[in-house]
C-alpha positions as CSV (number, residue, x, y, z in Angstrom):
1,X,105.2,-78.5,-73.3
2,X,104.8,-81.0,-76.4
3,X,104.0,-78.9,-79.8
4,X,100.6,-80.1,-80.7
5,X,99.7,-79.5,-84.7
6,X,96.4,-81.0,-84.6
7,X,95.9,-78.3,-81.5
8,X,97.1,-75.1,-83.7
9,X,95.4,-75.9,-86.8
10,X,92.2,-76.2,-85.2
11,X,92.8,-73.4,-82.5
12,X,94.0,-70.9,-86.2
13,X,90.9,-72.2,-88.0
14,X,88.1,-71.1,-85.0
15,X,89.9,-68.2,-84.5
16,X,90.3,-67.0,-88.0
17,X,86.7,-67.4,-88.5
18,X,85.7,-65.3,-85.6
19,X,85.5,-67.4,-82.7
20,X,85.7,-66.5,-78.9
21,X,89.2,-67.6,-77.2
22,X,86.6,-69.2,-74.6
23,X,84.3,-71.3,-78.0
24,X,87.7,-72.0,-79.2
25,X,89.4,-73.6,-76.0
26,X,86.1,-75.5,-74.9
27,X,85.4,-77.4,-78.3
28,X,89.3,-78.3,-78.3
29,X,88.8,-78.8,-74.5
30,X,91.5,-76.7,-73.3
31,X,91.9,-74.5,-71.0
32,X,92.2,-70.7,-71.8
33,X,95.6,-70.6,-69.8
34,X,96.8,-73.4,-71.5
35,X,96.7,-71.0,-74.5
36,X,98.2,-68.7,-73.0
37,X,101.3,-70.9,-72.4
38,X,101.0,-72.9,-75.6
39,X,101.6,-69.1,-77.1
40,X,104.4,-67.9,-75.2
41,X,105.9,-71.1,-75.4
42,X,106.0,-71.6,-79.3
43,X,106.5,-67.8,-81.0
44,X,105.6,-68.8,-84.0
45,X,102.1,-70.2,-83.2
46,X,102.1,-66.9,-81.5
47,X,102.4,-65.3,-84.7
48,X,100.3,-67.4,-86.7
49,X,97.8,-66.4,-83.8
50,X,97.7,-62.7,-83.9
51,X,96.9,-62.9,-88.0
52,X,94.2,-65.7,-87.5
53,X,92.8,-63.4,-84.5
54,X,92.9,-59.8,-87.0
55,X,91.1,-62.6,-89.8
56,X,88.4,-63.5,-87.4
57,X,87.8,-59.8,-85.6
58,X,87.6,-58.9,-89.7
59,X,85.0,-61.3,-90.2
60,X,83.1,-60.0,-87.2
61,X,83.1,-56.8,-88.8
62,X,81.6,-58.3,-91.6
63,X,79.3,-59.5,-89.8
64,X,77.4,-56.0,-88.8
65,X,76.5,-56.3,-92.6
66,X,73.7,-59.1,-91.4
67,X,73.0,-57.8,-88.1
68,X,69.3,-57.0,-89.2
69,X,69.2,-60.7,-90.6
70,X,70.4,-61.8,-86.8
71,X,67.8,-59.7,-85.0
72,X,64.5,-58.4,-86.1
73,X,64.3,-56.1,-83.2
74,X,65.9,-52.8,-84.3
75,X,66.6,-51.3,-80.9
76,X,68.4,-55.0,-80.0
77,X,70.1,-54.9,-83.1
78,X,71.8,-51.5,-83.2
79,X,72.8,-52.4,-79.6
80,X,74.3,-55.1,-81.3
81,X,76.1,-53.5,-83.7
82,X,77.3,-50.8,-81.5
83,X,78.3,-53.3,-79.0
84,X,80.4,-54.9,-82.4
85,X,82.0,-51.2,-83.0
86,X,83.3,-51.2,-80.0
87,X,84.6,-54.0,-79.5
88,X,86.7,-54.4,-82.8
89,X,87.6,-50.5,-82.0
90,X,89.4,-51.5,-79.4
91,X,90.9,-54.7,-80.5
92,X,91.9,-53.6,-84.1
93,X,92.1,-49.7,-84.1
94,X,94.3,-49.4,-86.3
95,X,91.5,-50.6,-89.0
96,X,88.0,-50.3,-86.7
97,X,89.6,-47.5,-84.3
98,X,88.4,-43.7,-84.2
99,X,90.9,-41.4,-86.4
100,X,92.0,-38.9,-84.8
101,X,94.3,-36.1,-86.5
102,X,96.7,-34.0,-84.2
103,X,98.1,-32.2,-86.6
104,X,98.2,-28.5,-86.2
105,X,99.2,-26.2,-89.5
106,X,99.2,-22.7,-88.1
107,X,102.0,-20.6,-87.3
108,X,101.6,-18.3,-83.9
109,X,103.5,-15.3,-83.5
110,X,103.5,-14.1,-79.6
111,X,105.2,-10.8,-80.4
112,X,102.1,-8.5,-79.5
113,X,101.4,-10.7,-76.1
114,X,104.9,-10.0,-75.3
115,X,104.4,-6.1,-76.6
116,X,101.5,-6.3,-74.2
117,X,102.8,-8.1,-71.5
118,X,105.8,-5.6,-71.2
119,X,103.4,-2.5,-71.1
120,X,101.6,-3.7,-68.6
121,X,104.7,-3.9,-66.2
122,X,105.6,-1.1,-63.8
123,X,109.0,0.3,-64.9
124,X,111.3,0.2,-61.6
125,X,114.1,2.5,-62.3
126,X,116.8,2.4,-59.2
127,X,117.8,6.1,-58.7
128,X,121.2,5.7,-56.9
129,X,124.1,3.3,-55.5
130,X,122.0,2.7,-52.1
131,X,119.7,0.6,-53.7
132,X,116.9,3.1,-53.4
133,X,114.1,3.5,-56.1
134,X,111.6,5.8,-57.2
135,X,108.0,4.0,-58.5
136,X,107.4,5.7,-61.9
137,X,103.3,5.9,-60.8
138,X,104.3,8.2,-57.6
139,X,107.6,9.5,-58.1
140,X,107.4,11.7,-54.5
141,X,107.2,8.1,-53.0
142,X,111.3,6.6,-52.1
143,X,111.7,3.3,-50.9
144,X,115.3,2.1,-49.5
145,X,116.1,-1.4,-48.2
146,X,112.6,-2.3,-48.1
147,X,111.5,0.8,-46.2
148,X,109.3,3.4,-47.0
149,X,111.6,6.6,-46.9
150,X,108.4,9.2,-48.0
151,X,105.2,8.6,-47.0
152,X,102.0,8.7,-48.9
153,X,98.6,7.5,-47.9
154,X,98.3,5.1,-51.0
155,X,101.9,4.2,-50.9
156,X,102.5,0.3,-50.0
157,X,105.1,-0.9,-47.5
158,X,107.2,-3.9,-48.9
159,X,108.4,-6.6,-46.4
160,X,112.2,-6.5,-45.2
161,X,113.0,-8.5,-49.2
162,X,115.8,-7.2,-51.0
163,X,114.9,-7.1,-54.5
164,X,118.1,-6.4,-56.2
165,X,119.5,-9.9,-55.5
């Protein structure tokens, strides 16, 4: 591909004064991929692009200062301008995009969910060297190797787990 100076000065100029890629390419009758490839191919057209496209979304935005000069209707024209917000919102946010701050300047202390955590816990206490232990809400109740030793009619049977491992 030739570079083609007549081509980027007009292509900079309609873009920098807020014309579509599409109005841009037809009047210099090119195709949009042709563009494309004209950009990638020369970086510093490329370059020269992407201020000449933040000029011309700037002058859009600009132009939602005469958007009741454009259309009479006001139902058409805040659609309009809405349609406008958007639009540069998501193609220059970092000007016309939603701020949004993240930023969190509190300091959280989870001692007294830990204090309360901890008290709700049954305290397991082993009571010899055969791995037996006594639960501290019925202490008549022994369990041993996973075997209920004493029985109780609210006592629970635990499955054949050891625990200690």
């Amino acid at each position: 591909m030739k570079k083609d100076e007549f081509y980027e000065t007009y292509m900079l100029e309609l873009i920098a004064t807020g014309a579509t890629i599409k109005e841009s390419c037809e009047q210099l009758q090119r195709s949009n991929s042709y563009l494309i490839d004209y950009r990638h191919e020369f970086p510093d057209f490329d370059q020269k692009y992407k201020r000449a496209r933040e000029n011309g979304l700037d002058m859009l935005g600009d132009s939602l200062m005469e958007v009741n000069k454009i259309e009479r209707d006001p139902q058409r024209a805040r659609i309009l301008s809405d349609n406008i917000k958007w639009y540069l919102s998501k193609h220059r946010r970092e000007v016309y995009g939603d701020k949004v701050d993240i930023n969190v300047n509190q300091k959280v202390s989870i001692t007294s969910a830990l204090a309360e955590a901890k008290g709700r816990l049954k305290d397991i206490t082993p009571i010899s060297a055969d791995k037996s232990i006594i639960y501290e809400d019925s202490p008549t109740d022994t369990i041993s190797d996973g075997h209920l030793l004493e029985h109780d009619d609210d006592a629970q049977v635990l499955d054949s787990v050891d625990i200690f491992s």
